[in-house]
DRENNURO-688124 format. One record per residue (C-alpha): residue in one letter; x negated, y, z negated. Coordinates in steps of 0.2 Angstrom, whole numbers, plus 5000, padded with zeros to 4 digits. Example, Ala and Ser with C-alpha at 12.3 -4.5 7.8 and 13.67 -1.06 7.14 Angstrom:
REM DRENNURO-688124
A493849784961 S493249954964 
REM end
This chain:
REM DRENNURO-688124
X499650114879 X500150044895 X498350104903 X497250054887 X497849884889 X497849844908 X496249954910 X494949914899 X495749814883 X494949924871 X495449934854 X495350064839 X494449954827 X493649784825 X494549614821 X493949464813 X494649304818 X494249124813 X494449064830 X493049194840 X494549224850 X494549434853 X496049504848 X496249684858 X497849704869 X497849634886 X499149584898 X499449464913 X500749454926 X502049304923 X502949184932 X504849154935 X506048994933 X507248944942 X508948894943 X509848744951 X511548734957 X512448554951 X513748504967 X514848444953 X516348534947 X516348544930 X518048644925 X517348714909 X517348874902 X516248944885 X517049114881 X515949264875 X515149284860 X516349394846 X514849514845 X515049554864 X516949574860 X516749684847 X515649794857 X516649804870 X518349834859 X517449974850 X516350034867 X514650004858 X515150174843 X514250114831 X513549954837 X511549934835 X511349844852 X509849854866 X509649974880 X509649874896 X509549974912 X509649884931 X508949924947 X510049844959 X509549794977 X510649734991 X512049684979 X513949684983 X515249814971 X516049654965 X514449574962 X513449714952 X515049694941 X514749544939 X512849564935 X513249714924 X514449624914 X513249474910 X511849614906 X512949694893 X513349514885 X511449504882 X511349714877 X512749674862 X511849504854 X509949614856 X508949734844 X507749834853 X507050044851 X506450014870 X507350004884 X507349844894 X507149884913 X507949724927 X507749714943 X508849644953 X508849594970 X510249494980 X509649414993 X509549235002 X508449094990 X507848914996 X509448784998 X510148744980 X509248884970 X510448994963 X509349104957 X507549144948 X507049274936 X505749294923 X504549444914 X503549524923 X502149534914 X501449444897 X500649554882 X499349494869 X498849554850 X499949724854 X500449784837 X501849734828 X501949564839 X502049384824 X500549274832 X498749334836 X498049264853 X499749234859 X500549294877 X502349364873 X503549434887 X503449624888 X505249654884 X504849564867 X503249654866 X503949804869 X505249774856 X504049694841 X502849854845 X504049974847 X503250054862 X503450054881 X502049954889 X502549934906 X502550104915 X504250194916 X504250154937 X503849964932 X505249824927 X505149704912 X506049574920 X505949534940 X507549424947 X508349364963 X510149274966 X510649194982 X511749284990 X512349155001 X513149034988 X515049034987 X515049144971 X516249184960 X516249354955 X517649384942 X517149404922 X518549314917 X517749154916 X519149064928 X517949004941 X518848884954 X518148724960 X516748734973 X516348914967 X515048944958 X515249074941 X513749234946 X513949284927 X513449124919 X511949104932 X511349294930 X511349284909 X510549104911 X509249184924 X509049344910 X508849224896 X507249174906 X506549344907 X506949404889 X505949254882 X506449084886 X505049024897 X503548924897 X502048904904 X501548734903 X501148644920 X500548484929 X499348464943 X498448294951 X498948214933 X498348334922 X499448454909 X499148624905 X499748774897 X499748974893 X498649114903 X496949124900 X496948964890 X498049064878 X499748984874 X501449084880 X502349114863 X503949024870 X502648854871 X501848874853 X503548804847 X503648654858 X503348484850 X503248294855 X504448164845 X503048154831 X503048334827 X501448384835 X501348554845 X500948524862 X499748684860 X498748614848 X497048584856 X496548494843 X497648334847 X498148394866 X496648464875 X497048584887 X497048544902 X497148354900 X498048194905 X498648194888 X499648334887 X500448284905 X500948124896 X501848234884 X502548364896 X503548224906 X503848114891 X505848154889 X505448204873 X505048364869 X505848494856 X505748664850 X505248654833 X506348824825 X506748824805 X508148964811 X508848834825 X508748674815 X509748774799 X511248804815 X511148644822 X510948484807 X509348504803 X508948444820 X507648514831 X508348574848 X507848454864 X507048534877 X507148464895 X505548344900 X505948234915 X504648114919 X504448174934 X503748384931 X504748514939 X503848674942 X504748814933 X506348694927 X505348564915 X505148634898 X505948784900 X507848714898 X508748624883 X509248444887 X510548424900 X511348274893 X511148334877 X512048474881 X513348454893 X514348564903 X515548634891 X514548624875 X514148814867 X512348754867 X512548724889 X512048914896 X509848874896 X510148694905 X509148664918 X510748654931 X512448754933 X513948654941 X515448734951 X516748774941 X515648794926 X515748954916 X514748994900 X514649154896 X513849154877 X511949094875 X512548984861 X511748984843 X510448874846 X509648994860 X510149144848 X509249054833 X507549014845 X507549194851 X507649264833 X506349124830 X505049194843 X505349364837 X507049454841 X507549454823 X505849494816 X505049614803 X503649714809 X501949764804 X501349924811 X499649974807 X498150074813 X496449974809 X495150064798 X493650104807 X491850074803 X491250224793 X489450294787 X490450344773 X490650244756 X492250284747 X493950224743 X495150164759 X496850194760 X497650064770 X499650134780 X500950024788 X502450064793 X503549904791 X505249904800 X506649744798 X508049694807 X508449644791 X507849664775 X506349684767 X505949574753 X505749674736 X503949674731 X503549554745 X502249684754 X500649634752 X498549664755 X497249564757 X495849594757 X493649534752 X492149594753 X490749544762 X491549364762 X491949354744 X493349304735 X495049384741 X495949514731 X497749544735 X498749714729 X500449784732 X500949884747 X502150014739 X503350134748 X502550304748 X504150424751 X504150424770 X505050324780 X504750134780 X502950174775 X501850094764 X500150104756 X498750014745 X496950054740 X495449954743 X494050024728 X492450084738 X491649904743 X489650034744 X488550044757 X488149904768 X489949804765 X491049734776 X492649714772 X494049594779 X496149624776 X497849574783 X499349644776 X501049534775 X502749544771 X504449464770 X506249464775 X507849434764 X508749374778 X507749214785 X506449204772 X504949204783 X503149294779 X502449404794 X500749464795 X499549564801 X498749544810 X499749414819 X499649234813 X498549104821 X499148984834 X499648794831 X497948694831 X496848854824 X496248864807 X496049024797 X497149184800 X496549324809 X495849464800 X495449664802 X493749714800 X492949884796 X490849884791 X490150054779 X488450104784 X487150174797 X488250134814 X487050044827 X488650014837 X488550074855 X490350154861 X491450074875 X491850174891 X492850094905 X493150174922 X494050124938 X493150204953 X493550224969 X492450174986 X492750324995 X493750494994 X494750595007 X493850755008 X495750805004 X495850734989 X494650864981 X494250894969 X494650724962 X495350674943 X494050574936 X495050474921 X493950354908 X494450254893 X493250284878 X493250204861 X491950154847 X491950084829 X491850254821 X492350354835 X491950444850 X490850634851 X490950664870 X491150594887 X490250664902 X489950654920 X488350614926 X488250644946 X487150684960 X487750724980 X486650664992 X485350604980 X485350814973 X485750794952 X487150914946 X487650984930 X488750844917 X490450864917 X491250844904 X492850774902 X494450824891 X495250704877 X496950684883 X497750534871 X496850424858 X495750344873 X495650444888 X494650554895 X494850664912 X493750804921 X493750844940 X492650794952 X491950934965 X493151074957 X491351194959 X491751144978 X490051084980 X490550914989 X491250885008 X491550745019 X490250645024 X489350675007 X488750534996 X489050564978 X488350444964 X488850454947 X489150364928 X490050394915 X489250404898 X489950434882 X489150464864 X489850424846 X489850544829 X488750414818 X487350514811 X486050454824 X487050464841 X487350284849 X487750324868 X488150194881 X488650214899 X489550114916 X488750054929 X488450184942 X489550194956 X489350264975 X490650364983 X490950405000 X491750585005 X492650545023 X493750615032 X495150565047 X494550585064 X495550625078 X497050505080 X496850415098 X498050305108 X496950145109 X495550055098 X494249925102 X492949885091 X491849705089 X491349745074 X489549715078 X489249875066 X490050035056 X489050165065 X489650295067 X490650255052 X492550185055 X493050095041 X492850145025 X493350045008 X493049914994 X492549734994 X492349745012 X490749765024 X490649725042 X489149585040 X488449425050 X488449295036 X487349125040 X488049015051 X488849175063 X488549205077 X488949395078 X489349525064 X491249555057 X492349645045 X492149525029 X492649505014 X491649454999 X491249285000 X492049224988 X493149344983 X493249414966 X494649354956 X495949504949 X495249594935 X496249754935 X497949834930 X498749674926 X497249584930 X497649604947 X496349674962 X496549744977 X495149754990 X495349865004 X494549905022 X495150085029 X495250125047 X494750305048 X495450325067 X497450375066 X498250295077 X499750375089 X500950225092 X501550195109 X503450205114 X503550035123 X503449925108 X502449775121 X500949905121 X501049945102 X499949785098 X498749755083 X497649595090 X496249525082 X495349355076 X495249305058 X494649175046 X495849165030 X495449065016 X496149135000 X497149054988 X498948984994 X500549004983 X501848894978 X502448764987 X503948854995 X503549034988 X503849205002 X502749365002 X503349464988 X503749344974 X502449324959 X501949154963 X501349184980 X499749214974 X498449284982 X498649335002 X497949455015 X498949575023 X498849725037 X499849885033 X500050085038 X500450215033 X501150395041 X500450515024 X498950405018 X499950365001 X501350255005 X500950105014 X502049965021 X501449785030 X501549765049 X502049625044 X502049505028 X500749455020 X499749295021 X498649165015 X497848995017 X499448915022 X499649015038 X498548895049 X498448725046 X496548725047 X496548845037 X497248765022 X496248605024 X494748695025 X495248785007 X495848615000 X494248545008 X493248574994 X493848624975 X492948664959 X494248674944 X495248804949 X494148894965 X494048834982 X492148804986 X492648795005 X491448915017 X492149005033 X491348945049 X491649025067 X492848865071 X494048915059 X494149085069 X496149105075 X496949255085 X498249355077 X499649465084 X500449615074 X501549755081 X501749955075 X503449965081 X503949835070 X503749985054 X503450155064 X504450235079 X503450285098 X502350445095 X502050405076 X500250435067 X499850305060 X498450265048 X497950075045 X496849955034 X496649775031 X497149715011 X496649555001 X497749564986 X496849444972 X497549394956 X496949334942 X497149124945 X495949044958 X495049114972 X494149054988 X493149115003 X494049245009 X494449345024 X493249365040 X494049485053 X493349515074 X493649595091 X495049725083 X495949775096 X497449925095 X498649965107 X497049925119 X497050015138 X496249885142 X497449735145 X497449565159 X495649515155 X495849355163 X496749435178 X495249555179 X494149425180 X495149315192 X495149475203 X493349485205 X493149295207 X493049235192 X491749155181 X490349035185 X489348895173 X487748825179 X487048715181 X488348605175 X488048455170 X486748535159 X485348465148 X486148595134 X485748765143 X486848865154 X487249035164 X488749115162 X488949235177 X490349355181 X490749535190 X491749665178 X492349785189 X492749895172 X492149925154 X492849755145 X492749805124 X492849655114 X492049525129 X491549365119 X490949195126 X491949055116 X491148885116 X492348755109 X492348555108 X493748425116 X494448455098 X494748615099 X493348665086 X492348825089 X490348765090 X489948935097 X490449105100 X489449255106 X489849435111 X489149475127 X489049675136 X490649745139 X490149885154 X490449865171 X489249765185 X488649585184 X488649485168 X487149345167 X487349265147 X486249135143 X487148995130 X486148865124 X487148695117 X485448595115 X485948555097 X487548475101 X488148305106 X488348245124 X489948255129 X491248375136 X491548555132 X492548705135 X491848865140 X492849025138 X492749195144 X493549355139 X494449445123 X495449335110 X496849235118 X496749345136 X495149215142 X494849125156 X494148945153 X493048805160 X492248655157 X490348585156 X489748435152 X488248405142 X487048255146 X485348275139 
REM end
C-alpha cells in the first residue's frame, strides 16, 4: 500500500465528493512538538493508569493491548528502562493489529527542550480512517486501516530527548527536586506522536493550518469560545489574520462529546498564549487549567522538576478515542465502472473496538442523482462481513453510495467513506458509472537519469490502474534512437507492474535508451494512455585518480551524471557551472519529498594526510531555510544541499552536514529578498558566489575509493533558486597558487587608473586548473568574474569594467580563496 500512496496516489475506483476535493490516499511528512522543562519543583506525582497495572500484574496474557517496538539510539541501560517502561504505559491503554514502530534517539537538544517527538508521516482517505480529506498520523492510520503504511525499515514516530538534563531515571514515580522525571517527558513526548499534535501556525500576522490546505485531524476538533471550528474556512479563511487572532486568543478547546461526558460537560482547554509558540501552542491542554498534579497535567505545554505523571489522564484518553483510537471501522473495496448492467453487490468488513450496533449497518445509495435509497447491510456468515444489493440502475447510470454504522459503546455513526470536514457541506460519496468506458487508464513511474552499466539489466516498476481495470502494461524503448521490442511487464500486487530493462543484453554504457510506459484497459474499445518519455543514460566509473579540477565550463567528456542538475551559464554569468534547476522543483515524491542529484563519475583515492584530502569549491545556495534553531537531520530543517560519498555506490554519508540559505548571511537575505506566498523569487548572481571547504577524512580512511555527488534535498513546502556550483577542486596537486604567482612576479593591472578597461598580465610557470579573474567592489560584492587559460607561459586577460561606477575596485587572481589581489581605480 505504502508505494501506491507515496508514489502515484492511485486509487481502485472513483469517489464523489461535495467539496471537489480528490479523495485517493496520499501522505506527507509531519512535524514534531516539543517539550519545555519548568525550573520549578513541583513535588507531585500522578500514579499509572489501573489498565497498565493490570497488564503488568498479569504480563499482558490475555490483554488486547498494542504492539509497540523501539529502535533506540545512543541511550543509557537505565535510560532505555526508563523509555521502555513509558512505552508500555502507552502499549496497555492502545488497540492496534499494526505495530507501532519509535525511534529514539538520546542525544543533546537546544537549552530547556527536554525533548521533541512527533509522526513521521501524515496519511489521507486511507481506508477505514472517520474523516474524508483529512491528514491523520500514521500510527492512527495504520490502526483505522488495519495495514502497514510506512515500510517495515521506516518509523511511525521520530523522537529525541536531551541527554544532558539531570534526569531521573527511576519508574517509581519518586523524582527528587531538581531532577527532572524521563518517564513523564518520553509518554508526554509519545503522546505527541500517537496523535496529539497540530498543525495550525502563524507567520508575519497571519494563521494557518493542515498540509496542503488539508486540516490535521487532531485540529478539526479545535474550537474558539463561541463553538466555531477553527478549520472551518467558511468563517476562518485559511491562511488569514483571522484565524491568528484565534490561534493566540487564550481561548481555544477541543470540542470531544467522549471528553466532555469525563470532564462535566466541559470542553477540554487547549493552550493558546497570545503570543504563538511554534510546536507548543495548540498542541497542549491549559497549563493553569491543569496544574502539575491534576490527572489531566501529562500533555501541558511544560514539565517541572520533581513532577511525575505517569497516566495520560481521561481527558487525553477520551480525545484519543475521540480522533479515532476507539473507533468502528469501515472496510471497503469501491465498485468499479463496468460496461456491464446488472445487480451490485456491495462488501465491507466492519470491525469495532466495541460493539456494533444491532441493525445499525447501513447503504446509501442514488441513481444518476435521484432520490437516495437506503437498505440494510446484513452479516453474510464470514467474519465481520457484511453485504447489500443495489438492483441494476441500466446502462448509462451512475450511481453514488456510502455505507455507515454504529457503536454500542459511544453511540457514534461512522461512514464511509469518511465524513466531511468542519466547514464542508455534503458527505463524500463512492462512485461507479455503467457503460461504454471512454476513461483513459493511470500509469505512474519513477525513472531514473542515468544507470550504472552494473545495474543491468534494471527492474523497471510502474503503478497502473483504471475505472474498469487494467489489460496490459508495456515498455516502449529505443537505444540510441534504434526501436526495440515492448516489454511487457508482470502484475505483481493490485497496482504494480515490473519487467527488466536490458535482460536481452542489448544495452552498454555509454548508450542512450529512451522509453514510456504505456498501459491499456479491458473496456470493449481499448483506452490506452502513457507517461512522458524519459532518457536514460548508461555510464559507467572511470578510473579512480588521486586529484580533480574541473571549471565546469562543460561536461565533455562526460563527468557528472544525474537529475535536476546541468552544468549551464544562466544570464547574468559570466562563465558556465554545475546548476541546479532554477527554481528548484518542490518535493513531489515518496512522501512528497525529492531528491536532485549531480554524480561525479571519477572515483576518488583519498589521501592519507587528512590537510590534502580537501573538497573545495565556490557555491550559490538559495534554497529554503528551516526552523529557527533546527540541525541537519530533524524534519523541520527543510530543504538543504549537501555533499556526500560513498565507498559501494549504495550507501552514501555527508562530508559534512547538510545546508541551506542560512549558511551565509548573504545568502539568506538574498532568499528573504524577495518572497511570493510561500516561494523565494530571489535570482542567484555571481556576487553571491562563496568558497566552500569539505574534507574526506572527516567519513573515509587514507587509500579509500571514494565515489561523490552533490544533493539538493526538497520537500514539499517552499522553494527558491537553488544551488550554483564552480571551480571543483579534489585533493588538487595543484596547491600555493598565490605563492606561484608571487614566485614568478606576480600580477600586473594596467593601465591603472582606467577609463573601465584593463590588462591583467602574469607568468605561470605550470598548468593552473580552475584560474579565474575575480572582480569585486569596496563592499565586497562580486561585479565580475571570469575564467582565464590555465596552461603555462604568459597570461594577457582583457577585463572591461566600462559599465560600472567610478570608484575603487579590487582585482583578484587565482583559484577560490588561494588569490592574489589588487586594486584599480576606475575614473572615466
Amino acid at each position: 500500500m505504502k508505494t501506491l500512496l507515496l508514489l502515484a496516489g492511485l486509487s481502485a475506483a472513483s469517489v464523489y465528493s461535495s467539496n471537489a476535493q480528490d479523495l485517493k490516499p496520499a501522505s506527507v511528512p509531519a512535524r514534531r512538538t516539543v517539550c519545555y522543562a519548568s525550573r520549578q519543583n513541583t513535588f507531585t506525582r500522578v500514579a499509572p493508569p489501573e489498565q497498565f497495572l493490570r497488564v503488568r500484574a498479569l504480563k499482558g496474557r490475555g490483554i488486547d493491548a498494542a504492539n509497540v517496538t523501539v529502535t533506540y539510539t545512543g541511550f543509557t541501560p537505565a535510560a532505555k528502562e526508563a523509555f521502555q517502561y513509558a512505552v508500555d504505559i502507552w502499549a496497555s491503554l492502545l488497540k492496534s493489529e499494526v505495530p507501532i514502530h519509535i525511534n529514539a534517539n538520546w542525544t543533546p537538544l537546544a537549552e530547556g527542550v527536554l525533548g521533541s517527538a512527533g509522526p513521521s508521516t501524515y496519511y489521507r482517505n486511507v481506508d477505514g480512517v472517520l474523516q474524508s480529506n483529512v491528514w491523520y498520523p500514521v500510527a492512527l492510520a495504520e490502526k483505522l486501516s488495519g495495514e502497514q503504511l510506512n515500510a517495515p525499515s521506516e518509523a511511525d514516530i521520530e523522537a529525541r530527548f536531551s541527554s544532558t538534563f539531570n534526569w531521573y531515571l527511576g519508574t517509581d514515580g519518586k523524582t527528587p527536586a531538581g531532577q527532572y522525571d524521563l518517564v513523564t517527558v518520553v509518554l508526554h513526548e509519545l503522546g505527541h506522536g500517537l496523535g496529539f499534535v497540530d498543525a495550525m501556525d502563524v507567520q508575519e500576522g497571519e494563521g494557518s493550518h493542515g498540509y496542503s490546505s488539508l486540516p490535521v485531524v487532531y485540529d478539526t476538533f479545535v474550537e474558539n469560545a463561541a463553538e466555531q471550528r477553527l478549520v472551518d474556512k467558511t468563517i476562518f479563511p485559511n491562511p488569514s489574520e483571522a484565524l491568528a487572532q484565534q490561534i493566540t486568543s487564550k481561548e481555544l478547546f477541543f470540542d470531544s462529546p467522549l471528553a466532555r461526558a469525563v470532564n462535566g460537560n466541559n470542553r477540554p482547554k487547549l493552550y493558546a498564549p497570545a503570543t504563538f509558540e511554534a510546536g507548543s501552542s495548540v498542541a497542549h491542554l491549559d497549563e493553569n487549567l491543569y496544574p502539575a498534579s491534576n490527572v489531566n497535567s501529562l500533555m501541558s505545554p511544560q514539565i517541572g522538576a520533581a513532577e511525575a505523571i505517569h497516566s495520560p489522564g481521561p481527558l487525553v484518553l477520551k480525545m484519543f478515542d475521540e480522533m479515532g483510537w476507539f473507533a468502528t471501522t469501515i472496510h471497503h473495496t469501491p465498485l468499479r465502472d463496468t460496461e456491464t448492467a446488472q445487480d451490485f453487490v456491495v462488501k465491507a468488513i466492519i470491525k469495532s473496538d466495541g460493539t456494533v450496533q444491532a441493525g445499525s449497518a447501513k447503504l446509501v445509495y442514488s441513481i444518476n442523482g435521484g432520490t437516495n435509497a437506503t437498505v440494510s447491510l446484513t452479516a453474510n456468515g464470514n467474519a465481520n462481513e457484511y453485504s447489500a444489493t443495489i438492483p441494476n440502475p441500466g446502462l448509462g447510470a451512475t450511481v453514488r453510495y456510502a455505507l455507515s454504522v454504529a457503536d454500542q459503546e459511544t453511540g457514534r455513526t461512522y461512514l464511509a467513506p469518511g465524513k466531511a470536514a468542519p466547514g464542508v457541506e455534503g458527505e463524500p460519496r463512492y462512485e461507479f458509472r455503467v457503460g461504454p468506458d471512454k476513461t483513459v487508464p493511470e500509469v505512474a513511474h519513477e525513472a531514473p537519469s542515468f544507470l550504472f552499466e552494473s545495474e543491468l539489466p534494471y527492474q523497471i516498476v510502474a503503478l497502473a490502474d483504471d475505472n474498469i481495470g487494467i489489460s496490459k502494461v508495456e515498455v516502449e524503448y529505443s537505444v540510441n534512437g534504434v526501436a526495440r521490442p515492448a516489454i511487457t511487464l508482470a502484475k505483481t500486487d493490485e497496482f504494480t507492474y515490473t519487467g527488466l530493462l536490458g535482460a536481452a543484453g542489448d544495452i552498454k554504457a555509454g548508450d542512450i535508451v529512451t522509453y514510456r510506459i504505456v498501459a491499456e484497459d479491458v473496456a470493449a474499445a481499448r483506452n490506452t494512455t502513457s507517461t512522458p518519455t524519459y532518457t536514460l543514460s548508461i555510464v559507467k566509473l572511470k578510473e579512480a585518480q588521486v586529484s580533480y579540477s574541473n571549471q565546469l565550463d562543460s561536461n565533455s567528456p562526460l563527468d557528472f551524471v544525474g537529475n535536476g542538475f546541468s552544468i549551464t551559464q544562466p544570464d547574468g554569468f559570466s562563465s558556465p557551472a554545475i546548476h541546479s534547476l532554477h527554481p528548484y522543483p518542490d518535493g513531489a515524491g515518496p512522501n512528497s519529498e525529492s531528491n536532485f542529484i549531480y554524480q561525479l563519475l571519477v572515483p576518488i583515492k583519498v589521501r592519507e594526510a587528512k590537510a590534502e584530502a580537501t573538497v573545495r569549491f565556490d557555491e550559490i545556495v538559495l534554497v529554503e531555510p528551516g526552523a529557527t534553531g533546527s540541525v541537519f537531520g530533524s524534519p523541520d530543517f527543510f530543504d538543504y544541499v549537501v555533499v556526500e560519498g560513498s565507498e559501494n555506490g549504495t550507501t552514501w554519508v555527508p562530508l559534512a552536514n547538510g545546508y541551506d540559505s542560512r549558511a551565509s548571511a548573504v545568502w539568506r537575505t538574498a532568499y528573504n529578498s524577495s518572497i511570493s506566498g510561500d516561494n523565494s523569487t530571489a535570482v542567484g548572481t555571481p556576487t553571491l558566489f562563496r568558497s566552500r571547504l569539505l574534507n574526506l577524512r572527516n567519513q573515509f580512511a587514507g587509500g579509500d575509493v571514494v565515489q561523490l555527488r552533490f544533493r539538493l534535498f526538497a520537500d514539499a513546502g517552499a522553494h527558491g533558486w537553488g544551488w550554483a556550483i564552480d571551480n571543483l577542486r579534489i585533493q588538487d596537486a595543484v596547491t600555493g597558487v598565490a605563492d606561484e604567482l608571487q614566485a614568478t612576479g606576480g600580477f600586473s593591472v594596467f593601465p591603472n587608473p582606467t577609463s573601465g578597461r584593463f590588462t591583467v598580465q602574469a607568468r605561470l610557470a605550470k598548468a593552473t586548473p580552475g584560474l579565474q579573474v575575480v572582480v569585486r567592489n569596496v563592499l565586497g560584492q562580486e561585479v565580475l568574474r571570469k575564467a582565464v587559460r590555465e596552461t603555462p607561459g604568459q597570461l594577457h586577460e582583457t577585463i572591461d569594467l566600462g559599465g560600472l561606477a567610478n570608484g575603487l575596485y579590487l582585482v583578484s587572481l587565482g583559484t577560490g580563496a588561494d588569490v592574489l589581489t589588487k586594486r584599480v581605480m576606475v575614473q572615466k
